[in-house]
MARLUMZA-903038 format. One line per 8 residues: their letters; for each residue x negated, y, z negated of C-alpha. Coordinates in steps of 0.2 Angstrom, whole numbers, plus 5000, padded with zeros to 4 digits. Example, Ala and Ser with C-alpha at 12.3 -4.5 7.8 and 13.67 -1.06 7.14 Angstrom:
as = 4938:4978:4961 | 4932:4995:4964 $
***
This chain:
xxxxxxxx = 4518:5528:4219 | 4522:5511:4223 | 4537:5505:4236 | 4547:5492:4231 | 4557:5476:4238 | 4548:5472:4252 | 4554:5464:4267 | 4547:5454:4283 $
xxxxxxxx = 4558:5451:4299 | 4551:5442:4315 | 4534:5439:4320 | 4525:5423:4319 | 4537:5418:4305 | 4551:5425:4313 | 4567:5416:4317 | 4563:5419:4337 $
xxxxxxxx = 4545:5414:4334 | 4556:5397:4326 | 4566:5396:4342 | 4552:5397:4352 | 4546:5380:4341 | 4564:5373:4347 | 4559:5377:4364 | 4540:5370:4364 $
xxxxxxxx = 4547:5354:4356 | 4559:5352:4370 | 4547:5352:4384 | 4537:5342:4373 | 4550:5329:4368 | 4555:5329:4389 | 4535:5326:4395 | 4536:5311:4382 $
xxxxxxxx = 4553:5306:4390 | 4545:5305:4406 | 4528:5296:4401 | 4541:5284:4393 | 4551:5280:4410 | 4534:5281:4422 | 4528:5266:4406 | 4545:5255:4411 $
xxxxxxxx = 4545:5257:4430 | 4524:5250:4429 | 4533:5238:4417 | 4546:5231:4431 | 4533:5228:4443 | 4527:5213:4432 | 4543:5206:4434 | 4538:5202:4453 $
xxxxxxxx = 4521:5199:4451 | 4513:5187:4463 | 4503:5178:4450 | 4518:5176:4438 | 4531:5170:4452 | 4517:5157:4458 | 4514:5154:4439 | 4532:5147:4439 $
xxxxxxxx = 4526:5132:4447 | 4517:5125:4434 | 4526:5131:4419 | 4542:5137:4423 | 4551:5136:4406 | 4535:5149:4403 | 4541:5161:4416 | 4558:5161:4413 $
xxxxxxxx = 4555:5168:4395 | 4543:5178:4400 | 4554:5187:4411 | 4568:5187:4400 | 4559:5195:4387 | 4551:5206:4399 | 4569:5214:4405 | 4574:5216:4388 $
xxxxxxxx = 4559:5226:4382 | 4562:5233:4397 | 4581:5237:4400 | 4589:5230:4384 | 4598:5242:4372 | 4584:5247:4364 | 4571:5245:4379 | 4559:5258:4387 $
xxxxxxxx = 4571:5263:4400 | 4586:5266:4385 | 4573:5275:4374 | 4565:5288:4388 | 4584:5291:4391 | 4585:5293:4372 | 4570:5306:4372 | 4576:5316:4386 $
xxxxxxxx = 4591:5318:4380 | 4585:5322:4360 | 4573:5336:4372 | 4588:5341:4381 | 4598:5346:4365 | 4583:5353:4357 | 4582:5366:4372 | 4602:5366:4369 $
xxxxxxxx = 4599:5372:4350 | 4587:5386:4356 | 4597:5394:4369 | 4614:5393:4357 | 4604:5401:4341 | 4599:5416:4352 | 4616:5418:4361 | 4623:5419:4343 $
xxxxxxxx = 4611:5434:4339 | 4613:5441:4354 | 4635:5441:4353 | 4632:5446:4335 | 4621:5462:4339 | 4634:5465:4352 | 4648:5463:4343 | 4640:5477:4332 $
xxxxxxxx = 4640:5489:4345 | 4657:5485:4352 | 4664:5486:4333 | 4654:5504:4333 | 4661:5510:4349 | 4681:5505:4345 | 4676:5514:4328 | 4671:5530:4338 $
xxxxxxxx = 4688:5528:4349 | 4699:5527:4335 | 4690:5542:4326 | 4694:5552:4343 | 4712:5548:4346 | 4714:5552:4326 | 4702:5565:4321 | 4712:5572:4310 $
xxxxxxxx = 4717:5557:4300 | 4698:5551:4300 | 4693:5568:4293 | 4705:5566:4279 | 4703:5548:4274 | 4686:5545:4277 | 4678:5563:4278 | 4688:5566:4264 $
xxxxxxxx = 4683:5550:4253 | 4663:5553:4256 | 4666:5573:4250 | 4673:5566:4235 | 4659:5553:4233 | 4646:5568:4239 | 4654:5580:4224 | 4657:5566:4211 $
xxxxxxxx = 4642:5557:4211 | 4629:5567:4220 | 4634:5585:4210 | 4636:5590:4228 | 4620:5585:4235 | 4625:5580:4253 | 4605:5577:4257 | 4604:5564:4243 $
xxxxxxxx = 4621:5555:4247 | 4613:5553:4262 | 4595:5547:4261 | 4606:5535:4249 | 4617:5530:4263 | 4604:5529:4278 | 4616:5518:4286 | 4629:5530:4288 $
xxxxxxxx = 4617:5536:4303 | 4619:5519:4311 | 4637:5519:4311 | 4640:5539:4317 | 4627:5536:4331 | 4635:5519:4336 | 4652:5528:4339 | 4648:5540:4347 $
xxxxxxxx = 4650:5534:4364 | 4667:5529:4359 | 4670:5547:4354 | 4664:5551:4372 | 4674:5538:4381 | 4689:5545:4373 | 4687:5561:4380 | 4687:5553:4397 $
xxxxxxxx = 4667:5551:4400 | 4666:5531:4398 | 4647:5526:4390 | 4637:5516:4380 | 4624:5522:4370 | 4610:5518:4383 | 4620:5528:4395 | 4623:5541:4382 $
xxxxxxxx = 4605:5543:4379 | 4603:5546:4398 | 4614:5557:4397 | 4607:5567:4382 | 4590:5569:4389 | 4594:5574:4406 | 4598:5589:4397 | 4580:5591:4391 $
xxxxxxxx = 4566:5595:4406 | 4550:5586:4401 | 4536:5594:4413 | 4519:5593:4417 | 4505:5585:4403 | 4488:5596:4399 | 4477:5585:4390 | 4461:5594:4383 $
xxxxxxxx = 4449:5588:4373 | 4447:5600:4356 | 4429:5600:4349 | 4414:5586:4350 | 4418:5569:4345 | 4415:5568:4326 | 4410:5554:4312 | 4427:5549:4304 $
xxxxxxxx = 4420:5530:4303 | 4433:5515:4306 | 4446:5511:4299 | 4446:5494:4290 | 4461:5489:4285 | 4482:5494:4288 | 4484:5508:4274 | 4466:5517:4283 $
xxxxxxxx = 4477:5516:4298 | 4489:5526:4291 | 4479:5539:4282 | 4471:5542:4296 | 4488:5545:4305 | 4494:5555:4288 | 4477:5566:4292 | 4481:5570:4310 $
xxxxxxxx = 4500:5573:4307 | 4495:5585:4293 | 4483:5595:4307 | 4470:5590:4292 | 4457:5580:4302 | 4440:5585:4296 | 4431:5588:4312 | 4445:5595:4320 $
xxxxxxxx = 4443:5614:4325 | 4458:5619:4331 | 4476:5613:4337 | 4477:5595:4341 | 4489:5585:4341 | 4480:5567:4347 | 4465:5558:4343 | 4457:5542:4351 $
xxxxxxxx = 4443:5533:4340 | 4431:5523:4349 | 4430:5511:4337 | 4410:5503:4341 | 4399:5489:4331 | 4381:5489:4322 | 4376:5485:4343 | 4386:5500:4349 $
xxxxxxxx = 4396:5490:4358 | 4415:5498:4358 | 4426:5484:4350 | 4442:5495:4352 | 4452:5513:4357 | 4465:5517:4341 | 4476:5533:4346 | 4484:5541:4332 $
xxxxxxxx = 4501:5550:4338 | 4511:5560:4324 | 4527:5564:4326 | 4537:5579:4331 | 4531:5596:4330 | 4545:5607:4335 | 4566:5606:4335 | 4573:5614:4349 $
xxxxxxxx = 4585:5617:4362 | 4586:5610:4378 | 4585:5627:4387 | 4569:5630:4378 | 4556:5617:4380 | 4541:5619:4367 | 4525:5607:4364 | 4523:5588:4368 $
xxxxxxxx = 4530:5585:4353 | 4548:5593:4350 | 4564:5586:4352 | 4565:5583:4372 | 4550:5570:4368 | 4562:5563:4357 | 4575:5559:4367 | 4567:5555:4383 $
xxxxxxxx = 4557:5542:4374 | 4571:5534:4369 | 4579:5532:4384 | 4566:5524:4391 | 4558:5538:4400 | 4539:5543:4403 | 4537:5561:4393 | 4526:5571:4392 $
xxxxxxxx = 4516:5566:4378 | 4516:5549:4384 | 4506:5557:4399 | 4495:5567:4388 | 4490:5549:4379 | 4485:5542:4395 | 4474:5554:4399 | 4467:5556:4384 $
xxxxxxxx = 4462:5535:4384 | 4454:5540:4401 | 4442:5552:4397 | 4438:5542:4381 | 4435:5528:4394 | 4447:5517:4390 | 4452:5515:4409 | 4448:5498:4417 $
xxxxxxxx = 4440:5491:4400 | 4443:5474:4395 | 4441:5482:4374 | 4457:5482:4369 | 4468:5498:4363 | 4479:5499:4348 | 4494:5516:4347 | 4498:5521:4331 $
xxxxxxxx = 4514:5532:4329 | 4524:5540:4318 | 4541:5544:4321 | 4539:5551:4339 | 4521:5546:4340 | 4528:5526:4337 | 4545:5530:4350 | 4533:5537:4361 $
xxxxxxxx = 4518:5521:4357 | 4532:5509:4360 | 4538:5516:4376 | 4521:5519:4384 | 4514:5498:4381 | 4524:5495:4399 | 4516:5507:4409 | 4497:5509:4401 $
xxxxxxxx = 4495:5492:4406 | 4501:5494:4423 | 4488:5509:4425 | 4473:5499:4419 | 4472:5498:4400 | 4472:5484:4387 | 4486:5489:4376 | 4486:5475:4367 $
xxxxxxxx = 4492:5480:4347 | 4505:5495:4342 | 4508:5503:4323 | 4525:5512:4319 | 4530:5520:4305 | 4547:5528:4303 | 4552:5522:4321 | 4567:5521:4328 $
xxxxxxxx = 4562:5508:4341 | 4573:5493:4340 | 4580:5496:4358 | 4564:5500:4367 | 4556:5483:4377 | 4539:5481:4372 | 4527:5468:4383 | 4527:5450:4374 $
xxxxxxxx = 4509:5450:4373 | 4507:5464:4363 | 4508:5465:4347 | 4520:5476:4335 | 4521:5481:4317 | 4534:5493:4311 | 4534:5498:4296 | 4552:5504:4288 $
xxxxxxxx = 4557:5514:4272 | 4576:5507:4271 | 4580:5525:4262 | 4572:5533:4278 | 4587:5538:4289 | 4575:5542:4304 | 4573:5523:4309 | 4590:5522:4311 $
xxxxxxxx = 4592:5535:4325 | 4594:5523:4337 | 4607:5512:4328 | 4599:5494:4331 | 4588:5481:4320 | 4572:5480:4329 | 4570:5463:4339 | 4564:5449:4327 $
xxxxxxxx = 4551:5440:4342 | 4537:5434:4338 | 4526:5450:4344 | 4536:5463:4336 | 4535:5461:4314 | 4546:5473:4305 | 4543:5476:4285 | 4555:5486:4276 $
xxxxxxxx = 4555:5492:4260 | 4562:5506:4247 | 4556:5520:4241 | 4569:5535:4237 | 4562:5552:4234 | 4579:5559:4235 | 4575:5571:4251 | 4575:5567:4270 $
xxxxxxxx = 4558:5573:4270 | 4551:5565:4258 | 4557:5547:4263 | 4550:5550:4278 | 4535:5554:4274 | 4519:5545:4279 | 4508:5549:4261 | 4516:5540:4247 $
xxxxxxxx = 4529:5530:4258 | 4521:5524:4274 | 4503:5523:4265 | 4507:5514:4249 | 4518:5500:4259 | 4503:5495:4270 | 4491:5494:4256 | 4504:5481:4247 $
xxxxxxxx = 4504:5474:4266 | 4485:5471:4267 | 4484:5462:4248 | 4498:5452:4255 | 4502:5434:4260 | 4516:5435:4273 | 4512:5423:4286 | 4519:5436:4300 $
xxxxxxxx = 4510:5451:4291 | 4494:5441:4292 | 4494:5435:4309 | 4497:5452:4314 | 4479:5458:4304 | 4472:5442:4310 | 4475:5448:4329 | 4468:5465:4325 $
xxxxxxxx = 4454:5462:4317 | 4442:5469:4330 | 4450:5487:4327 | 4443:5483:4309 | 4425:5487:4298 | 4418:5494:4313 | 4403:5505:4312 | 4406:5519:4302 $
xxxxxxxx = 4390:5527:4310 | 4393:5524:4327 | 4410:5523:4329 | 4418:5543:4334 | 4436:5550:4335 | 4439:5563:4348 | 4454:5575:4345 | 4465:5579:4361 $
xxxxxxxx = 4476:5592:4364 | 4494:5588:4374 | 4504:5601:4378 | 4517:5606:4394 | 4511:5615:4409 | 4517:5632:4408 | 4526:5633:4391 | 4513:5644:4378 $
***
């Protein structure tokens, strides 16, 4: 299977990564502004020389053109003093042009909310008119085109999930509860109790050998979400490879998170992988499984080591990779590279010196849980691409979705893709001999 029309947003090639460019030309254009004006004010000190003023005495036609010219290169219209003006001011409105390029993004993504929420308002005051115009125009579609396939009109219309998550705090305001949707996501995982983390390693540490490439990051991911690991005896739901060269020095920690496990209730809390995680996780809370993970990198050692650690997530596992970066590094561990597929994780704040690749099937309606683009910095590189199976499942899927796009990504050219790999490579062609992957178990103090 091959996906189709891919897409690169931010990154190194990004429109923020070009912004920062504005900025670094700025500060650049301002230094040379100053080195300009320090050159003109040594220049005006020869215009009271000692050795020229005595100098008058014998020539001083000499002098008075000396000094004439002098002032002009000087002060004159197009003098050093007029062109360091010149500079700082060109620096000046190069700094100007950054600032009001991410204003426009930031009002425009704004704006977007703002034209959800109202939506959600309007919906509320009306629901009965909404239910017959709009409910009633996508039934028709649903029936008409779809031979009333609602699963289909939907993984064909993923962005429907955008719209109906962005109004729903406008739906909640109306009732008299005024929010946003950070504040409803609060709000929502209150509701959830997240507990207690019991990290256990299952089994020995195994040969699986090291990944060398982006689609072997994924497979290996594909493996552990399917529970099909082959040295793993039992029920895991973690792994950390200690990824080590031919000289057995470690190079890297890669943990492989899948995603969720279990949809349940808020009264009835399951694994470290079922819905609560979910929605903790993406309101910016530390959960359960996020605690599982750092325990697991310290027993595998990755506490207080300069090698550096890479998260790989699907679904939860990349919410719950994203949200994490922040406080693994406060607790000692060199978090420095992050893999998502099938992640909603545009609103989650990642470190800017770590490095993020999410990888998006546009027909995969998870993604857009969290109804936001994911930020276009120059750390965080989203690819999007199509690949329409006709089921929520199957888009979301990591074999024949997540997998083929990051095999077309490692034969690619995309300067932000590429910078990306380049910044990873340690995690690659490690030792398959020496390098070992040991599986972990996270699950939640008390809850069989």
């Amino acid at each position: 299977m091959t996906v189709k029309n891919i897409q690169v947003d931010g990154g190194a090639g990004g429109f923020e990564a070009k912004y920062d460019d504005l900025a670094a030309m700025g500060d650049l254009t301002a230094d040379v502004a100053g080195d300009t004006l320090k050159t003109a004010a040594v220049g005006h000190k020869f215009l009271v020389e000692p050795d020229v003023l005595a100098s008058s005495l014998l020539n001083p036609g000499g002098v008075v053109k000396f000094e004439a010219a002098m002032a002009v290169a000087l002060d004159g219209p197009n003098g050093l003093t007029a062109t360091s003006a010149g500079i700082g001011l060109r620096g000046e409105a190069l700094k100007a042009t950054r600032i009001a390029y991410e204003m426009a993004d930031e009002l425009s993504a704004k704006g977007l909310d703002a034209a959800r929420w109202f939506g959600g308002l309007a919906v509320a005051a009306n629901p009965i008119g909404a239910a017959v115009v709009g409910g009633g125009a996508i039934a028709a579609d649903v029936y008409l085109n779809y031979d009333g396939d609602w699963q289909k009109w939907l993984v064909d219309h993923p962005g429907m999930v955008d719209t109906l998550i962005g109004m729903s705090p406008g739906m909640l305001s109306a009732l008299g509860i005024p929010v946003d949707l950070a504040t409803t996501l609060d709000l929502l995982a209150a509701t959830y109790a997240d507990g207690e983390a019991v990290t256990d390693p299952v089994g020995d540490p195994h040969d699986y050998g090291a990944p060398d490439n982006l689609k072997d990051l994924m497979e290996g991911l594909a493996l552990r979400d399917a529970g099909k690991d082959p040295g793993d005896p039992g029920p895991t739901n973690i792994d950390v490879k200690i990824i080590r060269d031919a000289d057995n020095n470690i190079t890297g920690y890669i943990v492989d998170i899948p995603g969720t496990q279990h949809w349940n209730a808020p009264w009835k809390p399951m694994s470290a992988n079922d819905s609560g995680v979910n929605v903790d996780a993406m309101a910016g809370n530390n959960t359960v499984l996020q605690q599982g993970i750092q325990e697991a990198l310290r027993l595998a050692g990755a506490q207080g080591s300069t090698a550096p650690v890479m998260l790989v997530g699907h679904s939860q596992g990349g919410i719950v990779a994203a949200q994490a970066t922040t406080d693994l590094i406060a607790s000692g561990y060199n978090v420095t590279h992050v893999v998502t597929a099938g992640s909603p994780v545009g609103r989650i704040d990642v470190p800017s010196n770590v490095q993020v690749l999410s990888l998006e099937n546009r027909n995969d309606i998870v993604p857009h849980l969290d109804a936001s683009d994911n930020p276009g910095s120059p750390n965080r590189t989203t690819v999007t691409f199509e690949n329409q199976t006709g089921t929520v499942g199957g888009n979301h899927s990591i074999p024949g979705n997540y997998t083929e796009a990051a095999g077309q990504l490692d034969n690619g050219s995309d300067p932000s893709v590429n910078r990306f790999k380049e910044s990873a490579s340690v995690f690659f062609g490690g030792d398959d001999s020496k390098t070992k992957t040991q599986n972990y178990q996270v699950a939640r103090k008390g809850v069989g």
